[in-house]
C-alpha positions in Angstrom: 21.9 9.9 19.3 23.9 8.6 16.3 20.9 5.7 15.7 18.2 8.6 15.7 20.4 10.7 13.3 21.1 7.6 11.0 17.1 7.1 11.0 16.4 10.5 10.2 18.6 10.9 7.0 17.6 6.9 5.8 14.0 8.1 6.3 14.5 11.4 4.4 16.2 9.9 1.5 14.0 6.6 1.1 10.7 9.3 1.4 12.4 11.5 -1.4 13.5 7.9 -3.2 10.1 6.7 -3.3 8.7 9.7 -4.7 11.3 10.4 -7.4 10.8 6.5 -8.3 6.9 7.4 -9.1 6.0 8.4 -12.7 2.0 9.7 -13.3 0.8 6.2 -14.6 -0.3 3.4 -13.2 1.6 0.6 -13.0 -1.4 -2.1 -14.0 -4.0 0.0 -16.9 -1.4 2.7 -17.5 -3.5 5.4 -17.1 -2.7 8.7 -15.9 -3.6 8.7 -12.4 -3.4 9.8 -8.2 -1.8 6.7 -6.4 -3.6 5.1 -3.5 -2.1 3.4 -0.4 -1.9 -0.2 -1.6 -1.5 -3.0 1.0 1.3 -5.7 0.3 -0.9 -7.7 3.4 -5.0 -7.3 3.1 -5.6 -4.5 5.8 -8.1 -6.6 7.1 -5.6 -9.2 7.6 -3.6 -7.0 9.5 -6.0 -5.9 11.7 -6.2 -9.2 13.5 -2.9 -8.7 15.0 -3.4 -5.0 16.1 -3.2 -3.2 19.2 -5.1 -0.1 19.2 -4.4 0.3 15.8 -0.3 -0.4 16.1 1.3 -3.1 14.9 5.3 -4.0 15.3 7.1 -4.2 11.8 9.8 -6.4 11.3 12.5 -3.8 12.6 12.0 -5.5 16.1 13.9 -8.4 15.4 16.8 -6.0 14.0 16.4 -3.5 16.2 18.8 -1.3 13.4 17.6 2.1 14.2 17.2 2.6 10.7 13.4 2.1 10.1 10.2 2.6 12.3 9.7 -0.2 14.8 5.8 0.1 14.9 3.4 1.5 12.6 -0.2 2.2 12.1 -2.7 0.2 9.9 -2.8 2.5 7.2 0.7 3.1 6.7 1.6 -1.0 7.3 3.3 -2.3 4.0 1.7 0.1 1.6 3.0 1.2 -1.7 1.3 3.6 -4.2 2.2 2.2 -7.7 -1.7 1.7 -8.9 -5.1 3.3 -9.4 -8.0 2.7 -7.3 -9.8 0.8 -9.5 -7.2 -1.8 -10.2 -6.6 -1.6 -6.8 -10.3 -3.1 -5.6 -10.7 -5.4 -8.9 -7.6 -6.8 -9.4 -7.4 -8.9 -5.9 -10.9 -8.5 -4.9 -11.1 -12.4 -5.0 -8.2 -13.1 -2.3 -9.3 -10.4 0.2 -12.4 -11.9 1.1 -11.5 -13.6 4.1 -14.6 -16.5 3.4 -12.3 -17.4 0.2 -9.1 -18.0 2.1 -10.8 -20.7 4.8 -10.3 -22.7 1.7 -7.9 -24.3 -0.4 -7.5 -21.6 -2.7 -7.7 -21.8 -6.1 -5.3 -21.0 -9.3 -7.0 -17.9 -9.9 -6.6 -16.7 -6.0 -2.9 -17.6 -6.2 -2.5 -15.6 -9.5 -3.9 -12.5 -7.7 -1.5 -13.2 -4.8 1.2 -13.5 -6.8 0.6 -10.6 -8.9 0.5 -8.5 -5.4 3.8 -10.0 -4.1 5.1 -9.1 -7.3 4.1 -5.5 -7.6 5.4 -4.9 -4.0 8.8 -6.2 -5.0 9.0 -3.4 -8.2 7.9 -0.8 -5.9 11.1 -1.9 -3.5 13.5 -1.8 -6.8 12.3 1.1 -8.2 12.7 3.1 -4.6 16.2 1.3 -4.0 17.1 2.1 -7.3 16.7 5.9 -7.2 18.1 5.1 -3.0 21.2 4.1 -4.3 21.3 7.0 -6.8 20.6 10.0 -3.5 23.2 8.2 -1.6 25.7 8.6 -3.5 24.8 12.3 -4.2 24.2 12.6 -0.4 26.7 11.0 1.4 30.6 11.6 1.9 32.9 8.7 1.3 30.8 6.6 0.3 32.1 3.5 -2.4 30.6 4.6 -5.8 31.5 1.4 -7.3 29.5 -0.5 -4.7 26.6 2.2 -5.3 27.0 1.8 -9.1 26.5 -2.3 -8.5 23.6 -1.7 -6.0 21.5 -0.1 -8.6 22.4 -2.6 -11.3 21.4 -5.4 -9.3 18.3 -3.3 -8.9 17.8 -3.1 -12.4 18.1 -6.5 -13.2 15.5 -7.9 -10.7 13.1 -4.6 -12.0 13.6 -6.0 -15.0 12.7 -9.6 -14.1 9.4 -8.4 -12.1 8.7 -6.4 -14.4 8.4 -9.3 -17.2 6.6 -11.2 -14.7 4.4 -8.9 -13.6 2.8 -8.4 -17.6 3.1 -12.3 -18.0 0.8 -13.0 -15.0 -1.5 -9.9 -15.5 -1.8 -10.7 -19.4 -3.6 -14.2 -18.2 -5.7 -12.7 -15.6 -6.9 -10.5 -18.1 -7.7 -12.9 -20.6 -9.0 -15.4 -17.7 -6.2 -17.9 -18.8 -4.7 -19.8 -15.3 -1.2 -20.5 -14.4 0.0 -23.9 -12.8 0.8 -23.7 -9.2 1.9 -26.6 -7.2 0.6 -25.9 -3.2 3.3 -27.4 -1.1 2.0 -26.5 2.5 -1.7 -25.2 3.3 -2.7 -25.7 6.7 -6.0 -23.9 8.9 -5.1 -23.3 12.4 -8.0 -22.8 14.8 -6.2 -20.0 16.4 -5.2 -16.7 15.8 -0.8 -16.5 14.4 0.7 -13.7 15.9 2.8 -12.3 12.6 1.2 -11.6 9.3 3.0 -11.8 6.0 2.6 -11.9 2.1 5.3 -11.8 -0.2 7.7 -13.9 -2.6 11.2 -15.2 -1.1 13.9 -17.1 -2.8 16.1 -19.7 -0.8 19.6 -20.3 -1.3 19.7 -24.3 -0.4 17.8 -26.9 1.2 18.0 -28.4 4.3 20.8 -30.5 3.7 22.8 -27.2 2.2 21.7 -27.8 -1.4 21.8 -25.0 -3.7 18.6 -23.9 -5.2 19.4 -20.5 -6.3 22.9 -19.2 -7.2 21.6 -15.5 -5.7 25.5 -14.3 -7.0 24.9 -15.4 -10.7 24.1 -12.1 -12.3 23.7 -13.3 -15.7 20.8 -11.9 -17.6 19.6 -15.5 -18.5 20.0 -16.7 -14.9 16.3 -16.6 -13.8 15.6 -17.0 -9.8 13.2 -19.0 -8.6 10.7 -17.9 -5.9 8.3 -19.2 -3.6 5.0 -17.7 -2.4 4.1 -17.1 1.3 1.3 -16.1 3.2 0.6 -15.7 6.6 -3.0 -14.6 7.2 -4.0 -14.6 10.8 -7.9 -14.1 10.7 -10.7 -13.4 12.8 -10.5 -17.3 14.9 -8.5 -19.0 12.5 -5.1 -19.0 10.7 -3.7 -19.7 7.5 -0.2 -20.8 6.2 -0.4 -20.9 2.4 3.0 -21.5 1.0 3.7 -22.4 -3.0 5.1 -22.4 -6.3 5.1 -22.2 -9.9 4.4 -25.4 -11.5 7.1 -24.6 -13.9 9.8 -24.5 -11.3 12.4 -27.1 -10.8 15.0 -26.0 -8.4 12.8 -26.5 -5.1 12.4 -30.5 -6.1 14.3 -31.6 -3.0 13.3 -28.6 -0.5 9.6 -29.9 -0.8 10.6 -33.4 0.1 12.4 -32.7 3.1 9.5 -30.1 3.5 7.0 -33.0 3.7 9.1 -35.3 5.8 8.6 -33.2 8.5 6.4 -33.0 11.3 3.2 -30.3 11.6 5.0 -28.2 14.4 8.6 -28.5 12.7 6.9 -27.2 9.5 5.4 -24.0 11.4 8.7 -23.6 12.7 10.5 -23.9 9.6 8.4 -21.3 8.0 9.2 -19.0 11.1 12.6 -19.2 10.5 12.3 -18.5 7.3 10.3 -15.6 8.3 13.0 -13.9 10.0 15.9 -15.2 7.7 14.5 -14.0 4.2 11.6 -11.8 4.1 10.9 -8.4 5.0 7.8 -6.0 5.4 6.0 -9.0 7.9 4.0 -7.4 10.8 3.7 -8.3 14.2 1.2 -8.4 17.3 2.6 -6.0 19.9 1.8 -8.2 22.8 5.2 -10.0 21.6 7.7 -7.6 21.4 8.8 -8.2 25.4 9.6 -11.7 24.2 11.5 -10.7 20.7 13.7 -8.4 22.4 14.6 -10.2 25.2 14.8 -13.8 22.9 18.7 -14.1 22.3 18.3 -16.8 19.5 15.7 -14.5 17.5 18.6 -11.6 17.8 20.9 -14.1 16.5 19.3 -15.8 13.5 17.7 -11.9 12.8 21.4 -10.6 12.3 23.2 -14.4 11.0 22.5 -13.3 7.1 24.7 -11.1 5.6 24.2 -10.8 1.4 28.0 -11.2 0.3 29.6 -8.0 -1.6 29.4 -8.3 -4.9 32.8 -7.3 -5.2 34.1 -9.9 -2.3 37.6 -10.1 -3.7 38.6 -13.0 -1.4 38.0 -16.1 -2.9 38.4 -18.1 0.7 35.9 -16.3 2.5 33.1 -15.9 -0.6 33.2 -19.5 -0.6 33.1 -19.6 3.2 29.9 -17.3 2.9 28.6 -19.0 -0.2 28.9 -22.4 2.3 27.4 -20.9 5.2 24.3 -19.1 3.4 23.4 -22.8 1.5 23.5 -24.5 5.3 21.0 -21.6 7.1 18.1 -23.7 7.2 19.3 -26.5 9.6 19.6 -23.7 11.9 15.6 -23.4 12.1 15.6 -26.3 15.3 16.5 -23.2 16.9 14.4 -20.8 16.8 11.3 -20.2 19.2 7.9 -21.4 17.2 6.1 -18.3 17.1 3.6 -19.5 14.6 2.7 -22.1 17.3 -0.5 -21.5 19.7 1.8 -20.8 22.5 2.0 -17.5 21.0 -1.7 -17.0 19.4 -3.6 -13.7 19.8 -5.9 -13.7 22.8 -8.8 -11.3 21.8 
């Protein structure tokens, strides 16, 4: 009873949150206009992985309470930030599934990229006004901690946000950004688990930092990485990359190439689970999530540390622990191995 209660008033304020959030404009022409659904993941991508039109969202490997744990196509990582017409011009190159069977080029990852990034100011500018309805909403709740929850927002908004106009100011003048691709592989079967989004790693495999996530200086600039999962209609692709520009991954992509095929799918599931959100899943697997006792664990392992975490000894602790996660990815089930491919 107190899960469905929790769900009901996170629902009802992230429903009024993300409509406060919306001004009448559009996000990429700035015209004056009615939103669409926007997918964050091609709907035809997601599609693949349905079950009479369901698919499971990542909420089954938390299992919170908090959010849905299956949706519908239509409703699967949408956002309503842009007009129609930017919607089916902007990308139109990347959701064509005959372009992805191959190595794709700048101008495909531009497009990507551009999505990934609009999905991630959509999520700041609905956790920013989240932040602001929760603390008129709720009783006892830390208002310090709120007010540093929504200037956290603000600074990654702001950082998108510079992005975003940087990479749609070259598409529109058909000038190309350089990418290095550090992993794309064709499977000849259909993943069950579909994602597309940006993600930014702590450390390495040998507990390396890459990103100091805690550094909230306004010239500290995070680095991200781009992943996509795209089961299709026999196939798969794992398409996972970078800015050229970007320095701080160096030694992640060298112990990233080191490894074997299979420990490379696995790694990415683990990273999956560890850092992203908003990835779908095929129902036909959510006997073996919830039973799995090592996805509950790795699902629930990261905690983001307080921004206010007072004890020195136990930030550091955390600050340790979060830079070692990715050894733990041995020990995970592979479920971007055929094992667990769709069977149409």
């Amino acid at each position: 009873m107190e899960n469905i209660k929790i769900k009901e008033f996170y629902n009802k304020l992230i429903k009024k949150a993300r409509e406060q959030s919306r001004n009448k404009y559009c996000l990429c022409c700035n015209k004056e206009t009615s939103y669409i659904n926007s997918h964050s993941i091609p709907r035809m991508i997601l599609k693949k992985i349905s079950d009479k039109g369901m698919v499971l969202t990542s909420e089954s490997f938390y299992n919170t309470g908090a959010l849905p744990e299956s949706k519908g196509l239509n409703n699967s990582g949408t956002f309503k930030r842009i007009c129609k017409k930017c919607d089916s011009t902007l990308f139109r190159d990347y959701e064509k599934e005959e372009n992805l069977l191959k190595e794709p080029s700048n101008k495909i990852l531009m497009e990507i990229e551009l999505k990934n990034i609009l999905k991630l100011i959509d999520h700041r500018l609905t956790f920013i006004e989240f932040y602001k309805q929760l603390w008129i909403k709720a009783y006892g709740i830390d208002k310090i901690e709120m007010q540093n929850n929504i200037r956290v927002n603000k600074i990654d908004y702001d950082e998108f946000k510079e992005q975003f106009i940087y990479i749609k100011k070259k598409l529109d003048e058909d000038e190309l950004i350089e990418y290095d691709i550090i992993f794309w592989k064709k499977l000849n079967y259909v993943v069950p688990v579909a994602f597309q989004g940006q993600l930014k790693l702590h450390g390495d495999l040998k507990g390396n930092t890459i990103n100091d996530i805690y550094n909230f200086d306004s010239s500290y600039k995070i680095e991200y990485l781009n992943l996509c999962i795209f089961p299709l209609e026999k196939e798969s692709i794992i398409l996972l990359y970078q800015r050229k520009e970007n320095i701080r991954y160096d030694k992640f992509i060298n112990q990233f190439k080191e490894l074997g095929e299979e420990e490379k799918l696995q790694l990415i599931t683990f990273i999956i689970i560890m850092y992203c959100e908003d990835y779908f899943i095929n129902p036909n697997l959510e006997e073996e999530i919830k039973k799995n006792k090592t996805i509950k664990e790795c699902s629930n392992y990261l905690e983001e540390i307080p921004i206010d975490f007072e004890n020195q000894f136990m930030k550091d602790f955390e600050i340790k622990r979060q830079l070692n996660l990715l050894k733990n990815y041995v020990n995970i089930p592979n479920i971007l191995s055929e094992k667990y491919s769709v069977k149409k």
